[in-house]
C-alpha positions as CSV (number, residue, x, y, z in Angstrom):
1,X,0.0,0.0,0.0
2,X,1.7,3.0,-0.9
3,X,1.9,6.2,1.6
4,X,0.0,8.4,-1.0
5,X,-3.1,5.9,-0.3
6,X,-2.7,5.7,3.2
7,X,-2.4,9.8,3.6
8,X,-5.7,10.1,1.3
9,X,-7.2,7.1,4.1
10,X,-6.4,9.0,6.8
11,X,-7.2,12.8,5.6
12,X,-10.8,11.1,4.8
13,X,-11.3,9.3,7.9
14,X,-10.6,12.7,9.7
15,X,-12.9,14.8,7.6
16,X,-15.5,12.0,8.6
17,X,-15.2,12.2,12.0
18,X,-15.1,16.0,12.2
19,X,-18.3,15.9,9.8
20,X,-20.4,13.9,13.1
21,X,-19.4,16.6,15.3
22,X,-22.0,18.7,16.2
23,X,-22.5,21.9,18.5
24,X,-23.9,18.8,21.2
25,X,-21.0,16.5,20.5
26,X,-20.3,13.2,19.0
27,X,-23.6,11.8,17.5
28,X,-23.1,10.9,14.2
29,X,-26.4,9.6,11.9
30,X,-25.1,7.6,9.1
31,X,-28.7,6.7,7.7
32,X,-28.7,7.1,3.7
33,X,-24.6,7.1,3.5
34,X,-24.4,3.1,2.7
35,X,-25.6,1.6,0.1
36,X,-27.3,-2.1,-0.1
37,X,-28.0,-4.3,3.0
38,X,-26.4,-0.9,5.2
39,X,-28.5,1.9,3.9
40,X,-31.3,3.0,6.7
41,X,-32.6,6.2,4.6
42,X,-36.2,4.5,4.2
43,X,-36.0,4.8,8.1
44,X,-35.4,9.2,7.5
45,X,-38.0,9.5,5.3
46,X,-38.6,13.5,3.8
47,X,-41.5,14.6,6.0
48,X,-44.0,17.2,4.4
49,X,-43.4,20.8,4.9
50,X,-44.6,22.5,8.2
51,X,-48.1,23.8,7.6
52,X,-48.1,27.5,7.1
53,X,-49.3,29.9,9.9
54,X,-51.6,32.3,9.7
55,X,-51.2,36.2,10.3
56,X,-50.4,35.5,13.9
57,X,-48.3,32.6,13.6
58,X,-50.9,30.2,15.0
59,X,-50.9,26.5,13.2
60,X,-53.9,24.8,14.1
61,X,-53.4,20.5,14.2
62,X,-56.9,18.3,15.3
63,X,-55.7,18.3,19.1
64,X,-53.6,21.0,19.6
65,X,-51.6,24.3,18.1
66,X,-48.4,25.7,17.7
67,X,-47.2,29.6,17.5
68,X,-44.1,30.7,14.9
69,X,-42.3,33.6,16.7
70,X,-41.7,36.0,14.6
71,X,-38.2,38.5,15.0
72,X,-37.9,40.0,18.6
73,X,-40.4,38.3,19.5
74,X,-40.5,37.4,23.5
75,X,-42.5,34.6,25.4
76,X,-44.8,37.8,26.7
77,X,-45.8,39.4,23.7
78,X,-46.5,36.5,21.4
79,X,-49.1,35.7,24.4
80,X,-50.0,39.3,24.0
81,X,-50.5,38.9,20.7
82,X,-52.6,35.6,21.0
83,X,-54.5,37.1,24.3
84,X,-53.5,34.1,26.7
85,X,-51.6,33.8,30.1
86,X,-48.0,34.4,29.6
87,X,-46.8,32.6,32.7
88,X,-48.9,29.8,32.0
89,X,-47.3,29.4,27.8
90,X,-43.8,30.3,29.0
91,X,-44.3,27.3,31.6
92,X,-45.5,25.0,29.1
93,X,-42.8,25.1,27.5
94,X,-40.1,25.1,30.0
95,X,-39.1,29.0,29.4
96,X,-38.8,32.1,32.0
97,X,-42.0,34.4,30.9
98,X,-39.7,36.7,29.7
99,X,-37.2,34.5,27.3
100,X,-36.6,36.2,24.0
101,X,-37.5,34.1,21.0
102,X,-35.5,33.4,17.6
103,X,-37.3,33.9,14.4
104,X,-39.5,30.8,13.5
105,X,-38.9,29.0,17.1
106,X,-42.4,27.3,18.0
107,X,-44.2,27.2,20.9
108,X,-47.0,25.1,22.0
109,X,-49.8,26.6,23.2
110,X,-51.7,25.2,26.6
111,X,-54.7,26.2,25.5
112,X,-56.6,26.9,22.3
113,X,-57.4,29.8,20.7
114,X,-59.7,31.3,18.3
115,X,-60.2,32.6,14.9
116,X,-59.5,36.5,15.5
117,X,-56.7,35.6,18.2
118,X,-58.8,35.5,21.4
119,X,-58.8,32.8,23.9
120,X,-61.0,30.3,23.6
121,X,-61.9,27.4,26.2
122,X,-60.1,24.3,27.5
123,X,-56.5,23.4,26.0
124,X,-57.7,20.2,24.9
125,X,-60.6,18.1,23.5
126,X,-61.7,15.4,25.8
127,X,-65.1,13.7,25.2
128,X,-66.8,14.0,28.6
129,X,-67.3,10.6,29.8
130,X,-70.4,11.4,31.5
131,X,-71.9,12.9,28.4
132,X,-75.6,11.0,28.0
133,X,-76.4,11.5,32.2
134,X,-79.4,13.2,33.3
135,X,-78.5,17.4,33.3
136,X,-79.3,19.6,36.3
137,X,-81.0,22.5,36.6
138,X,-82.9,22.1,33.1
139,X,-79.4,22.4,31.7
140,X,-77.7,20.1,28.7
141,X,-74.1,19.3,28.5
142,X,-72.4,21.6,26.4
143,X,-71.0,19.9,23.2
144,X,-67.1,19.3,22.7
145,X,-65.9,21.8,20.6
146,X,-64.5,20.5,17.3
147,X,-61.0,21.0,16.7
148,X,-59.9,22.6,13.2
149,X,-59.0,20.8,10.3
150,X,-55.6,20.1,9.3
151,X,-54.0,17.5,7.0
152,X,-52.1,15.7,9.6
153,X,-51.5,16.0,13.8
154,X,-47.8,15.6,14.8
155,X,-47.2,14.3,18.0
156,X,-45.5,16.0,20.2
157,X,-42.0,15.1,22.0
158,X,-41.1,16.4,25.7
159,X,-37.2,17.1,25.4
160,X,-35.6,14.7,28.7
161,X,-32.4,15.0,30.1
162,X,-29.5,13.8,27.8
163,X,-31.4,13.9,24.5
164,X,-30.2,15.4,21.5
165,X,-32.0,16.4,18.2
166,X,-30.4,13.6,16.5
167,X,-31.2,11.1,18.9
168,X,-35.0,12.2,18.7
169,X,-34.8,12.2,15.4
170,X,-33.7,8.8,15.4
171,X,-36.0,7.7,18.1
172,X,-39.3,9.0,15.0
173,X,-37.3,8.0,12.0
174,X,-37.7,11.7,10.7
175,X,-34.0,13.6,9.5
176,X,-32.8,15.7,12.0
177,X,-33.0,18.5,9.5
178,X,-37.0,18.5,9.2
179,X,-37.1,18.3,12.9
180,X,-35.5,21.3,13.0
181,X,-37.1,23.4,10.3
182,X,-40.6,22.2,11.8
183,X,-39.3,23.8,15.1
184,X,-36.9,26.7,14.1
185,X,-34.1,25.2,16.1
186,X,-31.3,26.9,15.8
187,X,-28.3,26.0,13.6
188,X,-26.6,24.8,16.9
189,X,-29.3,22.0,17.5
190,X,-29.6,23.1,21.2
191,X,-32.6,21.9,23.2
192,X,-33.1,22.6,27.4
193,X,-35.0,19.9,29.1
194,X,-38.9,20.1,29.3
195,X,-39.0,21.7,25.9
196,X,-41.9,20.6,24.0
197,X,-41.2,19.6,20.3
198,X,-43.8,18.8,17.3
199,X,-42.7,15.4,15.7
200,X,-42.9,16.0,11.6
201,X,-45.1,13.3,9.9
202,X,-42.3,10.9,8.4
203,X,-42.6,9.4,5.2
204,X,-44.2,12.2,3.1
205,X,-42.2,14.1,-0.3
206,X,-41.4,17.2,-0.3
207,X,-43.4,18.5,-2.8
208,X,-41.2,20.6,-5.5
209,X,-41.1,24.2,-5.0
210,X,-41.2,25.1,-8.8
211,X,-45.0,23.7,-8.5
212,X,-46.2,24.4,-5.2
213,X,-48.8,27.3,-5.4
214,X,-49.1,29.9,-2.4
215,X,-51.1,32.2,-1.4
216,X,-50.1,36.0,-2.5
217,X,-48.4,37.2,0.6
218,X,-47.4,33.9,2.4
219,X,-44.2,32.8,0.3
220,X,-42.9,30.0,-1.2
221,X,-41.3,27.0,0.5
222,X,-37.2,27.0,0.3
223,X,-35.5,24.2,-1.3
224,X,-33.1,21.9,0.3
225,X,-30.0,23.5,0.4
226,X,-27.0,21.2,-0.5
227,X,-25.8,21.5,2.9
228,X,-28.3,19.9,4.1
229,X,-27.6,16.6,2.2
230,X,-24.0,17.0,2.3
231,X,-21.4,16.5,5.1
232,X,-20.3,19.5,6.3
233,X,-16.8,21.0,6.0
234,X,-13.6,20.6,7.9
235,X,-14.3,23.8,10.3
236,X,-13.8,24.8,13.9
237,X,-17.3,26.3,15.2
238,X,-16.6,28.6,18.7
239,X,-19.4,27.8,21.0
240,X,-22.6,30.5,21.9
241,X,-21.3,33.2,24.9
242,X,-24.1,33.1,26.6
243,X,-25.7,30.0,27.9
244,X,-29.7,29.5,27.1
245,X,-32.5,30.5,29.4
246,X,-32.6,27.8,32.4
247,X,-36.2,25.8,32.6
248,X,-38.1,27.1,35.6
249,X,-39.0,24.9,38.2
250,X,-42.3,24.5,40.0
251,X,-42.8,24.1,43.6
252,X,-45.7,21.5,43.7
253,X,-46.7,22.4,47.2
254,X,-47.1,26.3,46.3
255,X,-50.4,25.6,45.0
256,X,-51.8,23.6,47.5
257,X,-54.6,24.6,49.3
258,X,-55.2,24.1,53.0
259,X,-57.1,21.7,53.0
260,X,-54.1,19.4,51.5
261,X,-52.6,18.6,54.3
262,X,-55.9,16.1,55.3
263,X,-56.4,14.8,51.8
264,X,-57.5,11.4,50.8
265,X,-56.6,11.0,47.5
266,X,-52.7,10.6,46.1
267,X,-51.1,12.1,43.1
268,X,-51.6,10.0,40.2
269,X,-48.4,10.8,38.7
270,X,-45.2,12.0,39.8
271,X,-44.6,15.6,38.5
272,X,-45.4,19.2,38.4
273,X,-48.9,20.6,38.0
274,X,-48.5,22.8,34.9
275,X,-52.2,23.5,34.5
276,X,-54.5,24.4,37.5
277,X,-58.4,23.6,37.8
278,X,-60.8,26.2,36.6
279,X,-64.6,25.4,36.6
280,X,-66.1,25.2,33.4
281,X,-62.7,25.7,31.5
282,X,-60.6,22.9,32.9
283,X,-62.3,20.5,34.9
284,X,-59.0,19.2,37.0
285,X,-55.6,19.5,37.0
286,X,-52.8,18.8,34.1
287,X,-49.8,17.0,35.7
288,X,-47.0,17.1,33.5
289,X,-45.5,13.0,33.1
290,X,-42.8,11.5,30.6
291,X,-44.1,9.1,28.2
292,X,-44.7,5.7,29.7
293,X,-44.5,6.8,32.8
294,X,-47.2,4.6,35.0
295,X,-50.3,5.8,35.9
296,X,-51.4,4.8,39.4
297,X,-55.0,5.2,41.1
298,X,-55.1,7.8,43.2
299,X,-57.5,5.8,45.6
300,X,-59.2,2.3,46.4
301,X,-62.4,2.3,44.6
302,X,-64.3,0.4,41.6
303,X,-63.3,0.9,37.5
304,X,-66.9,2.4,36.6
305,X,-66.2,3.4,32.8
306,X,-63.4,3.3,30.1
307,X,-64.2,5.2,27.1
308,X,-62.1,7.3,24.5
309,X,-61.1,10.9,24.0
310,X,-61.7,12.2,20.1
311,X,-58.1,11.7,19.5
312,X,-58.5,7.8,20.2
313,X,-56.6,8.0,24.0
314,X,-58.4,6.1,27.2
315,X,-59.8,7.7,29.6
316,X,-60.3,5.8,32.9
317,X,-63.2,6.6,35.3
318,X,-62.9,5.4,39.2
319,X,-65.8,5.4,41.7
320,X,-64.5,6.0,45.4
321,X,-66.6,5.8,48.8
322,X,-68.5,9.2,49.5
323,X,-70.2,9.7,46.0
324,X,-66.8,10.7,44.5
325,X,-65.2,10.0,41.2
326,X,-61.9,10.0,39.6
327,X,-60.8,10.7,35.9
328,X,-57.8,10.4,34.4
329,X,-57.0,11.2,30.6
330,X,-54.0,11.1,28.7
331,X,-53.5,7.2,28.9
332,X,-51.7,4.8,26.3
333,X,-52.5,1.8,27.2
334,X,-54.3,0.3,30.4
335,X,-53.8,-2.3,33.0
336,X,-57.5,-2.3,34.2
337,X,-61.1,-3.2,32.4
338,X,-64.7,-1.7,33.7
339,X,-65.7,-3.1,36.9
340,X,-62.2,-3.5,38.6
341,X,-61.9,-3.5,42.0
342,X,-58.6,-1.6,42.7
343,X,-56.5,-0.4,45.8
344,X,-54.7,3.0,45.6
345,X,-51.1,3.1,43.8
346,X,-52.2,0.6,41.9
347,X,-51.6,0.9,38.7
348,X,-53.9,1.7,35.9
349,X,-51.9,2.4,32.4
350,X,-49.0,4.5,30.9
351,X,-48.6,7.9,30.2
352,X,-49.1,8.9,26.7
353,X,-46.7,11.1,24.6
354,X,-48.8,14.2,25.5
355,X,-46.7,15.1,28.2
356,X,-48.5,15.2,31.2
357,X,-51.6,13.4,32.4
358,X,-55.0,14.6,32.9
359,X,-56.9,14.5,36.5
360,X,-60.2,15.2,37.8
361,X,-62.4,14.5,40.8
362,X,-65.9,14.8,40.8
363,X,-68.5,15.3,43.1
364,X,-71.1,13.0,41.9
365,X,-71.4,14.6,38.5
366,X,-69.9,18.1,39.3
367,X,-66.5,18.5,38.8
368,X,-64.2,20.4,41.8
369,X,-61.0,21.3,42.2
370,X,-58.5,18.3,42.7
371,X,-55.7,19.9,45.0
372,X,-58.2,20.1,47.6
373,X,-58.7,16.1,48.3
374,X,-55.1,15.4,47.6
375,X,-52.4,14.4,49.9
């Protein structure tokens, strides 16, 4: 082997190993660089483009929405701008209320909003399992608002401790790249734990941009830029001065009434309480819980119902002594059937990939405030 050979080797083994180093380290994705038995790219397939937003930067999906921050924007006016609590969307996404935003970053809204930019109702659409029972007060049950079209719904991913955006990328089978463009990462790839991130549909073509009509005013899509298929060159990239914003942290017992202290129910879940109960607009609390986290009963009682939420999810329904109920939402997959006898902690399914998991207690039919029966 001659040394002209093994110089060329060893120049291209360096350049390859310099290529997988990103801003987060070593994490190389070789999908789509090997041909035959070794090539994965079927596994990264193209995903569709990002839906466009409308003059606010709202995207609407069946079960949820998204806003596109626009330049200098700042967690506290883009709630402005959408009339909604800013501590309550800067929490949601694991930002300080007052974090400045990058152009095209997303965040995911906690609760939905209306045509016209005001606020409108729960965060969510749950089908009420009591829906059918005998109203009070010569009232009806109000019907579950239906979500807004939209040609596909994302999940969505909660950012853990130690992930990178190749690694979730991986984890979805989507390139790294179109998880980035659907969340306007920046070119450093950086994520902070608790941030929440919309999962592109994978296995969809990019349509071309020569033959993609828009509407006047809203653009046209970008092509793929050859970087963006090619290794990257031999460079030295200084890291960001300033560190990001650090996700807040919630003190779980700040919220907790007096009467706590002599509850008889337990938590579910392990985790904060990002979304507090308010009658008629959210009928318990939202507990925030990792994907496949278990779900535990939060007392001894009897499984009375299992039904569905519109998006297809379980929703569990407990009878307890006293004429009380629980309800939990945000399941995927259960443990227990109707008619289960069941002691508390036991357990009752997994979290889903919503990131948190939805709790109520009811008074017979009427629904009140949760923190107030638990321990």
């Amino acid at each position: 082997m001659s040394s002209s050979f093994r110089q060329a080797a060893s120049i291209g083994a360096a350049a390859f190993l310099l290529a997988s180093c990103g801003a987060t380290g070593f994490d190389p994705d070789l999908r789509g660089w090997m041909p035959g038995a070794l090539n994965t790219a079927d596994a990264a397939a193209r995903a569709a483009p990002r839906p466009q937003p409308d003059d606010r930067g709202v995207i609407t999906f069946p079960t949820y929405q998204v806003v596109v921050a626009r330049s200098g924007d700042t967690v506290g006016s883009v709630a402005a701008r959408l009339g909604v609590d800013a501590a309550r969307l800067a929490q949601h996404n694991a930002l300080p209320a007052n974090a400045p935003l990058g152009a095209g970053q997303t965040l995911v809204l906690s609760q939905r909003v209306a045509a016209g930019g005001a606020a409108a109702g729960r965060g969510g659409i749950v089908t009420d399992p009591f829906a059918g029972q005998a109203a009070r007060s010569g009232t009806t049950p109000a019907a579950a608002a239906k979500p807004a079209p939209s040609p596909a719904n994302p999940a969505q991913h909660v950012v853990a401790s130690g992930e990178t955006a190749w690694s979730i990328a991986r984890k979805y089978n989507v390139s790294v790249q179109d998880l980035a463009a659907w969340n306007g990462l920046p070119s450093s790839m950086s994520l902070r734990v608790g941030q929440r991130l919309i999962v592109p549909v994978a296995g969809k073509k990019a349509p071309d941009p020569t033959a993609v009509t828009t509407a006047p005013g809203t653009g046209s899509p970008t092509p793929r830029p050859p970087s963006a298929a090619q290794p990257l060159p031999s460079e030295t990239t200084a890291p960001a001065a300033d560190p990001g914003p650090k996700a807040p942290t919630t003190d779980l017992g700040a919220t907790r009434t007096a009467a706590s202290a002599a509850g008889r129910f337990q938590m579910p879940v392990s985790g904060s309480i990002i979304r507090v109960y308010e009658k008629g607009r959210n009928d318990g609390i939202d507990i925030s819980a990792t994907a496949g986290t278990a779900v535990k009963a939060a007392g001894r009682g009897t499984v009375a119902a299992v039904t569905k939420d519109t998006s297809g999810a379980p929703i569990v329904v407990v009878r307890h002594d006293g004429n009380l109920m629980t309800v939990y939402t945000g399941l995927d997959g259960l443990d227990v059937a109707k008619g289960d006898s069941i002691s508390a902690g036991q357990s009752i399914g997994k979290a889903g990939r919503g990131g948190f998991v939805h709790f109520e207690v009811r008074q017979g039919f009427d629904s009140v405030d949760p923190e107030k029966y638990l321990n």
